[in-house]
C-alpha positions as CSV (number, residue, x, y, z in Angstrom):
1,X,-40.3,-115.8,-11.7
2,X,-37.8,-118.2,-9.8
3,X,-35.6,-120.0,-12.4
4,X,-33.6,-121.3,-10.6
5,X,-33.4,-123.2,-7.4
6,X,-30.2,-124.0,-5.3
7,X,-30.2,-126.1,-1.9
8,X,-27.2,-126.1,0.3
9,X,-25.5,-129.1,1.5
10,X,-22.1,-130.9,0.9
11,X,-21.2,-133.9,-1.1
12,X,-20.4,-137.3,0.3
13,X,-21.9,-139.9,2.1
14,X,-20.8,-139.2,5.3
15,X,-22.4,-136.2,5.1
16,X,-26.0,-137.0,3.9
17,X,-27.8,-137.0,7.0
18,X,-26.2,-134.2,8.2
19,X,-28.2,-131.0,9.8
20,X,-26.1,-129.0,6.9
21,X,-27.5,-130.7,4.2
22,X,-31.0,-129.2,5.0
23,X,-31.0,-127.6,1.2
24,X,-30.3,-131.0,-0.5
25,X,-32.9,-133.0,1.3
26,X,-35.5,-130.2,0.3
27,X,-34.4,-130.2,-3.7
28,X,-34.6,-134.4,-3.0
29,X,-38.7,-134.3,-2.0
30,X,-38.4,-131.6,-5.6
31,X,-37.0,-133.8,-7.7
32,X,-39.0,-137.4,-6.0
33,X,-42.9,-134.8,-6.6
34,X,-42.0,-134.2,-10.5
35,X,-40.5,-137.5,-11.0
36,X,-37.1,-136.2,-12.5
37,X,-33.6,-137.0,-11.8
38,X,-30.4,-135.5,-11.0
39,X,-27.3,-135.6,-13.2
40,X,-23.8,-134.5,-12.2
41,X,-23.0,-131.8,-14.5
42,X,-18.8,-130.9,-14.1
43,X,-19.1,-127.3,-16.0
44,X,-21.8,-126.3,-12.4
45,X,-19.4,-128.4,-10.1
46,X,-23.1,-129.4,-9.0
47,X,-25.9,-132.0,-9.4
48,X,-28.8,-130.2,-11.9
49,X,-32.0,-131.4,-12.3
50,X,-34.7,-130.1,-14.5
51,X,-38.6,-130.0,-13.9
52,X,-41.3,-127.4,-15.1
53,X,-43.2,-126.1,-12.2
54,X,-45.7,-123.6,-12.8
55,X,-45.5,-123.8,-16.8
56,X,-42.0,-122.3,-16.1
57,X,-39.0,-124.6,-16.4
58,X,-37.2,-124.6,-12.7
59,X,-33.2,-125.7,-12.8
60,X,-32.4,-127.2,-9.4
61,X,-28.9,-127.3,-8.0
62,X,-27.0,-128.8,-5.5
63,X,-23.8,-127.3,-5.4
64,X,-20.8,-130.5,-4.8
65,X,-17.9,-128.1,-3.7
66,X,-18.7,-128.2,-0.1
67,X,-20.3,-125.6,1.4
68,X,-18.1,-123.1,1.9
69,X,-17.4,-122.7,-2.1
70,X,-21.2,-122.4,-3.1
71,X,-21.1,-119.7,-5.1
72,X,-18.5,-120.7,-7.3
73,X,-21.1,-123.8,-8.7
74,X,-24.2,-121.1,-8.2
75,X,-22.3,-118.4,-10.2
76,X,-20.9,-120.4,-12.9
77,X,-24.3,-122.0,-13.5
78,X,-26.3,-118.1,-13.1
79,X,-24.1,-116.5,-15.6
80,X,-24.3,-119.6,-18.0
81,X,-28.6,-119.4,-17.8
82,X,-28.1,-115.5,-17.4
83,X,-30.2,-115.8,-14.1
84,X,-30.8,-112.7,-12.4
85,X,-30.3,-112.7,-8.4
86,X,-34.0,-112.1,-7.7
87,X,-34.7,-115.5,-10.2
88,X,-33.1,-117.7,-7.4
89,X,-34.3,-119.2,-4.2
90,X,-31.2,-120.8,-2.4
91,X,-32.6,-123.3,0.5
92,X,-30.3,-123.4,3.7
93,X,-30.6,-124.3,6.9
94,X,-30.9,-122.1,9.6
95,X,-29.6,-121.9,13.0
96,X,-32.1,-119.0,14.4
97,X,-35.3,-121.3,13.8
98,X,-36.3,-124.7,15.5
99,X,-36.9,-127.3,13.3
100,X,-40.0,-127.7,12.0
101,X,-39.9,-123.8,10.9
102,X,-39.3,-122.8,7.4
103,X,-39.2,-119.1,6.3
104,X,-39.1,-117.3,3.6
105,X,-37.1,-114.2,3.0
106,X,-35.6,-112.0,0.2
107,X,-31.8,-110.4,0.7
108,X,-29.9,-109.7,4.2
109,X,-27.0,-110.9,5.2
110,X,-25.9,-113.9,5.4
111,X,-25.8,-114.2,9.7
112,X,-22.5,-116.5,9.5
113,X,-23.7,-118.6,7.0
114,X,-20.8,-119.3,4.4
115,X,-22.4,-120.7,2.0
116,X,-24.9,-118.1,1.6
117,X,-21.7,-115.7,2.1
118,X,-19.8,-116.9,-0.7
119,X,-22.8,-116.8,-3.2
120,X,-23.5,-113.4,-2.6
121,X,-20.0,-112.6,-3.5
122,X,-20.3,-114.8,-6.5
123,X,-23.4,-113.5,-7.4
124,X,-22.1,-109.8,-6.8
125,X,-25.4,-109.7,-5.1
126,X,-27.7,-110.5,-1.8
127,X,-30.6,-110.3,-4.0
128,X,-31.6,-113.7,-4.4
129,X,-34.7,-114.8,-1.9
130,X,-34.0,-117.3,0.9
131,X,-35.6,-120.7,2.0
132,X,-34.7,-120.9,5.9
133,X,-35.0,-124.2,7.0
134,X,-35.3,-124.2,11.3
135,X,-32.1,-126.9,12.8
136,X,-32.4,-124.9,16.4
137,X,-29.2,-123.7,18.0
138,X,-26.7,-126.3,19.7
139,X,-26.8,-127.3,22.9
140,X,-24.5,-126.4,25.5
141,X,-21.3,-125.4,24.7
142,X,-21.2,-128.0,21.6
143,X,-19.8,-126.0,18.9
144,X,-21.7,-124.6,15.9
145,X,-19.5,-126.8,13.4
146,X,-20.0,-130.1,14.9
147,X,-23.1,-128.9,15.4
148,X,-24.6,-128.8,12.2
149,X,-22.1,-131.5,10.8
150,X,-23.6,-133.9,13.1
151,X,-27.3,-135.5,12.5
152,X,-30.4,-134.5,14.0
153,X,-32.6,-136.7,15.9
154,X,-35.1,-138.9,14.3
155,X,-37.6,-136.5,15.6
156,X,-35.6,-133.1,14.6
157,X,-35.2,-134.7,11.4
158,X,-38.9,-135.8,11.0
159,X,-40.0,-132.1,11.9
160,X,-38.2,-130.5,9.1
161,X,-38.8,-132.7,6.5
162,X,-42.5,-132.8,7.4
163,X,-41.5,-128.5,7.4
164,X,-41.2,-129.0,3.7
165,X,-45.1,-130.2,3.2
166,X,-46.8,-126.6,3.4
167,X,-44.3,-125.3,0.9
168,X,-44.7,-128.0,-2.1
169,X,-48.6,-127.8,-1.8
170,X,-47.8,-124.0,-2.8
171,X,-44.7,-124.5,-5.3
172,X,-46.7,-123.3,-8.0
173,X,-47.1,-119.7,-5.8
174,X,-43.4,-119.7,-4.9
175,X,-42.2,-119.7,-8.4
176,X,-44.6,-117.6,-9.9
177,X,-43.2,-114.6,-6.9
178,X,-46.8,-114.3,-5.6
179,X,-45.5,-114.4,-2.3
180,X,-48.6,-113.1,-1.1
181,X,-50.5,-115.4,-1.5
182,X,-47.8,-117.8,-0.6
183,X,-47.7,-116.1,3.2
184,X,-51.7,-116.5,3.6
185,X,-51.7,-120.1,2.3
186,X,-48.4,-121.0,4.7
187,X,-49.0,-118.9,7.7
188,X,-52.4,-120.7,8.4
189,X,-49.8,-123.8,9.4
190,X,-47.5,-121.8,11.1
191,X,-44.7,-123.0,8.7
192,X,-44.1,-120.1,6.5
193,X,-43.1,-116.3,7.8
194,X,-41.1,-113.1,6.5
């Protein structure tokens, strides 16, 4: 079962509509479907939400030390729940897919990614399955910092929140591991792949 949930992002304003913050914007649609709410919880240096998906009670995090340090909030909470690596789905965006893709994928590496870098070294562990959420590469020479620091277009941004559809109609699947029957459900919209 998936206990626990973490989506990627960094804190601040400034940064809310940010291609970056992929992860939080998915655990947002979460926590707006099961009518919960978020509440800042110092001991995670994260926001944590609770809702029961599946008959199985879910703990959603988003991490507030800035990307880079995501595994200190994602260990601190794991080893407090005692949360196993393969209990956890960490959402992240994902510079290999266009937007409007979303994959799924258990262990690998973390491709540059420091966030999913540091929580692997928290975690001790590369383990944990992965939520790939498409943001395309940049254009041009524009670098991959400002690139995914800076916001997508209305219609990037529409593509990859509308990405996120296919996947809550089939939460219930996701949690539950039956990724299965997760991949034929998803992979008749073209959304979902290993």
């Amino acid at each position: 079962m998936i206990k626990l949930i973490v989506g990627l992002g960094n804190p601040g304003q400034q940064y809310d509509r940010t291609r970056h913050n992929a992860g939080f914007w998915f655990l947002d649609g979460v926590i707006t479907n099961y009518a919960a709410s978020w509440s800042n919880e110092g001991r995670f240096e994260g926001l944590v939400g609770n809702v029961v998906i599946a008959k199985q009670k879910v703990v959603l995090l988003k991490p507030q030390t800035f990307m880079n340090l995501s595994g200190r909030s994602v260990g601190n909470l794991s080893r407090y729940f005692k949360f196993e690596p393969e209990e956890i789905l960490v959402v992240h965006d994902e510079l290999d897919f266009e937007p409007g893709t979303v994959r799924l994928k258990k262990g690998g590496g973390h491709a540059g990614h420091n966030g999913l870098r540091d929580i692997a070294s928290n975690l001790g562990s590369k383990d944990f399955y992965r939520l790939r959420v498409g943001i395309g590469r940049p254009p041009g020479r524009q670098s991959v910092t400002d690139y995914v620091l800076s916001a997508p277009s209305a219609q990037d941004r529409q593509l990859m929140l509308e990405s996120f559809e296919p996947v809550y109609s089939v939460i219930d699947s996701l949690i539950e591991c039956s990724f299965e029957k997760v991949m034929n459900q998803l992979h008749d919209k073209k959304s979902l792949e290993t």
